[in-house]
DRENSETI-911039 format. One record per residue (C-alpha): x, y, z. Coordinates in steps of 0.25 Angstrom, whole numbers, plus 5000, padded with zeros to 4 digits. Example, Ala and Ser with C-alpha at 12.3 -4.5 7.8 and 13.67 -1.06 7.14 Angstrom:
BEGIN
   px   py   pz
 5049 4982 5031
 5055 4996 5029
# end
This chain:
BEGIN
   px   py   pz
 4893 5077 4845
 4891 5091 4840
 4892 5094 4825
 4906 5090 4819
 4911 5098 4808
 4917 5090 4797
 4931 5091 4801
 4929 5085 4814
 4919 5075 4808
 4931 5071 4798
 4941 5070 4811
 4931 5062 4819
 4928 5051 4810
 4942 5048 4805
 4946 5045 4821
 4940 5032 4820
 4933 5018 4815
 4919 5024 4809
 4906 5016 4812
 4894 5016 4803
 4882 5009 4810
 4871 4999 4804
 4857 5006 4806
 4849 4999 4815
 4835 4995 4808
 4823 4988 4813
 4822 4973 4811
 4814 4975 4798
 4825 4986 4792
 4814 4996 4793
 4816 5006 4803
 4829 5012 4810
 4833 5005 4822
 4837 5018 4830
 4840 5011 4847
 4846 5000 4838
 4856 5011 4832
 4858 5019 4843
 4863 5006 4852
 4871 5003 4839
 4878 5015 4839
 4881 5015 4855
 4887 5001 4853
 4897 5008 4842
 4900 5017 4851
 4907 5009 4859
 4917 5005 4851
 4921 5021 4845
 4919 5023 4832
 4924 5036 4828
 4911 5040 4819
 4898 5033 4816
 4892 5032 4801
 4877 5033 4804
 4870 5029 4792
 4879 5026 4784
 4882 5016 4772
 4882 5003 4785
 4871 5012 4791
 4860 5008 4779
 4861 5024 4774
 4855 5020 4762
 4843 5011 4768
 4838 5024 4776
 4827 5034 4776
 4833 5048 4778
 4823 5049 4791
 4831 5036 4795
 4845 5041 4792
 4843 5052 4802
 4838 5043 4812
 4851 5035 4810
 4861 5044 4810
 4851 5053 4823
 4853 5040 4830
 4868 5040 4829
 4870 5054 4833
 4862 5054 4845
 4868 5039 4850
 4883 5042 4847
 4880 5058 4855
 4894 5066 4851
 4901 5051 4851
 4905 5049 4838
 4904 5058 4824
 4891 5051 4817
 4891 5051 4802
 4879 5050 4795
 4876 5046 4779
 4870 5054 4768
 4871 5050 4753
 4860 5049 4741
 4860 5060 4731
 4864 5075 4736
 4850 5079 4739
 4847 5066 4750
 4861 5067 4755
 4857 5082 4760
 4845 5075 4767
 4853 5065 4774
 4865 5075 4777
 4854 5086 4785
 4848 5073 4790
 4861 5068 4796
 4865 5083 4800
 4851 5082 4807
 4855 5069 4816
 4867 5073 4819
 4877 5069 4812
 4893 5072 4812
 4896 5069 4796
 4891 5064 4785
 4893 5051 4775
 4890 5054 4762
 4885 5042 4753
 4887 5039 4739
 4873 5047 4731
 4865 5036 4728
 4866 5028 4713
 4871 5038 4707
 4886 5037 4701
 4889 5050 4700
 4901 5059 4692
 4912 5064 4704
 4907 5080 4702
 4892 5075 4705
 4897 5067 4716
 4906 5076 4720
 4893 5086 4721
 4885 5078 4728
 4896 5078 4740
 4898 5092 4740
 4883 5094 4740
 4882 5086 4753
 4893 5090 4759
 4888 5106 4757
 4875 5101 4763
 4881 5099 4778
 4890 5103 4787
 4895 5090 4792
 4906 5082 4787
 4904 5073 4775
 4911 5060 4772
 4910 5059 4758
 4908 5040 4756
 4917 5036 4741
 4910 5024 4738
 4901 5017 4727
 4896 5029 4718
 4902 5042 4727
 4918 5040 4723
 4925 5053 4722
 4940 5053 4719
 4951 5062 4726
 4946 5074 4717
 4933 5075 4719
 4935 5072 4735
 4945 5084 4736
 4937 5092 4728
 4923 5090 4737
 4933 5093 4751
 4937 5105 4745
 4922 5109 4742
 4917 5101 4755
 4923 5103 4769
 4913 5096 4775
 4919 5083 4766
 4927 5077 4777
 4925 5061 4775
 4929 5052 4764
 4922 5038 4765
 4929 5027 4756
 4921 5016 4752
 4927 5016 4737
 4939 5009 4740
 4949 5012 4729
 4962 5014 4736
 4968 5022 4724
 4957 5033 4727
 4956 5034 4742
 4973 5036 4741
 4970 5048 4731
 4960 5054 4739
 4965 5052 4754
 4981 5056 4744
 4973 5070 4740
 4963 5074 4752
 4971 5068 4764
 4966 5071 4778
 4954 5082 4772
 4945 5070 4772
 4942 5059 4784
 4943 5045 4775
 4935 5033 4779
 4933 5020 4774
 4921 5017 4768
 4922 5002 4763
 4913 4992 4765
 4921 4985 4778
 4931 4995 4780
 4939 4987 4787
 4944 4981 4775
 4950 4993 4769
 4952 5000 4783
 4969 4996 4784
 4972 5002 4768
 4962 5014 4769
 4971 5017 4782
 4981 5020 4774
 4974 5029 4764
 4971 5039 4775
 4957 5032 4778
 4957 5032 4793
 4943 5027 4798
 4933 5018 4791
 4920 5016 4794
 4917 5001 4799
 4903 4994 4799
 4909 4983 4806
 4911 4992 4818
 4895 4989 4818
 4896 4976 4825
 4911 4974 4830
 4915 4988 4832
 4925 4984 4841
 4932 4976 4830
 4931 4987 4821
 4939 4996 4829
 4948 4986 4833
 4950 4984 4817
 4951 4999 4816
 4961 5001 4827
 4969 4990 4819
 4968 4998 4805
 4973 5010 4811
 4986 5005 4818
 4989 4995 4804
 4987 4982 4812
 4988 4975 4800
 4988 4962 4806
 4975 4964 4814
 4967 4971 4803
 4969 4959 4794
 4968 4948 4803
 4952 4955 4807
 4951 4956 4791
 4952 4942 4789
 4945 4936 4801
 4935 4947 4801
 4931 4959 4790
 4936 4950 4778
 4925 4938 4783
 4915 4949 4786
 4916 4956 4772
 4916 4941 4765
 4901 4942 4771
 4899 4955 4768
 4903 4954 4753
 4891 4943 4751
 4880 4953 4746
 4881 4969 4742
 4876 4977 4754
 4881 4968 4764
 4891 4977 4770
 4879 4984 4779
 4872 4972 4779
 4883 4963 4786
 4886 4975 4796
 4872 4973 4801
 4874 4958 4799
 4885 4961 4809
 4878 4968 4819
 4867 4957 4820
 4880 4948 4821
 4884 4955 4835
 4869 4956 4839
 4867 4970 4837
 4858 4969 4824
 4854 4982 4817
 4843 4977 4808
 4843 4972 4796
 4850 4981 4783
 4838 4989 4775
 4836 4984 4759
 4843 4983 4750
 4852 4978 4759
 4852 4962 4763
 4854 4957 4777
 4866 4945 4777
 4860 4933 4777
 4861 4922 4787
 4873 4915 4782
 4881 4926 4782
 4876 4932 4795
 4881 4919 4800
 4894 4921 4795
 4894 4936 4799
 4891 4932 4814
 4901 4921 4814
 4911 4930 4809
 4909 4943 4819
 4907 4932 4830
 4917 4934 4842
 4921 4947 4837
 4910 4958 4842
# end
């Protein structure tokens, strides 16, 4: 795929269910698994995603070297070739977000993800400065990710597209309702909204009705074809189906995930080991499930991948 600019970055992923892959480590969690990932991303393409988050939050971003991450998301250009819009992560503070964007402008990359600065709970104008920074340092699209110490209100975000037209993205993973109405209420169609929450599929039928058209789904991991089948539901407000695979299915599987923080990576990996396509173990501070709850994990996706 030749270079995108940022508008038809911003129309491609909001044409479809987004997938953001596991990374592939070795059995010890030491080194990047690179056939394994590549394999990984062929099987996902089968099944038609319209984007691909590579190192991303489900991608262990924060677990890997800068040398790694632009293995990662090299990988995933070169395996999807021209198929799919690849969207690669960047976050820390202002200085290493630069690194990581020229190094995912360096692989390849169609967009940008930008990460919460890291620690640091920062004032809305030095927040706001730090995405203008990155933004300014590239000239691919950039989803800005509202989440734990990143939230930026209809203000500030109409201010930065007015400064930033390269700022195409919104990623919610804040959930507050009131919020996301005021700022899809005030910017409307200038920004491609995606939801960001852990398990998307949860929120995926209200977002809808807030403006927010794609989410991205970790479950696509290892049931894509359930994950599209529950997308397709969202889109045309099949109530009835979307609630009936929410209580049979995502409401169990977030029971399990709800057990110990970090486990909404760790029980997508748990997953793909589940439908014997294992990735390796998640990096520290991360925990792997443990066997009882693997156990449940199996029984529960059994019959469904």
């Amino acid at each position: 795929m030749s270079r995108m600019s940022p508008e038809e970055f911003a129309k491609a992923i909001g044409a479809g269910l987004l997938s953001f892959p596991v990374t592939h480590f070795s059995g010890d969690g030491s080194a990047f698994d690179e056939p394994a990932y590549r394999e990984h991303i062929d099987w996902l393409l089968q099944h038609k995603p319209a984007g691909l988050f590579a190192a991303g939050g489900t991608g262990e971003f924060f677990s890997l070297t800068l040398e790694e991450f632009s293995a990662v998301v090299s990988a995933a250009v070169g395996q999807t070739s021209g198929r799919v819009p690849v969207v690669a992560g960047c976050g820390y503070g202002t200085a290493i977000a630069k690194q990581f964007v020229r190094a995912g402008e360096a692989a390849g990359a169609n967009g940008l993800l930008l990460f919460p600065p890291y620690l640091i709970n920062a004032d809305p104008a030095g927040l706001a400065a730090h995405v203008e920074a990155v933004c300014a340092s590239t000239g691919l699209g950039v989803i800005f990710y509202n989440r734990d110490n990143a939230i930026l209100n209809e203000v500030w975000l109409e201010r930065l597209c007015a400064r930033c037209p390269n700022l195409v993205g919104f990623k919610d993973g804040y959930g507050d309702i009131e919020l996301m109405t005021r700022i899809y209420a005030r910017l409307g169609d200038r920004l491609t909204y995606i939801g960001g929450l852990p398990t998307a599929e949860i929120f995926a039928l209200p977002y809808l009705e807030m403006g927010v058209t794609t989410y991205s789904s970790a479950i696509f991991n290892f049931l894509p074809r359930f994950a599209q089948e529950f997308y397709a539901a969202v889109r045309r407000h099949d109530h009835a189906m979307v609630y009936k695979e929410l209580r049979e299915f995502v409401l169990p599987y977030v029971d399990i995930r709800n057990r110990h923080k970090g486990y909404a990576v760790s029980i997508v990996k748990a997953g793909m080991r589940a439908v014997g396509r294992s990735a390796g173990p998640v990096r520290t501070p991360l925990t792997d499930l443990d066997a009882s709850e693997m156990e449940a994990l199996t029984k529960l996706i059994a019959g469904r991948s």
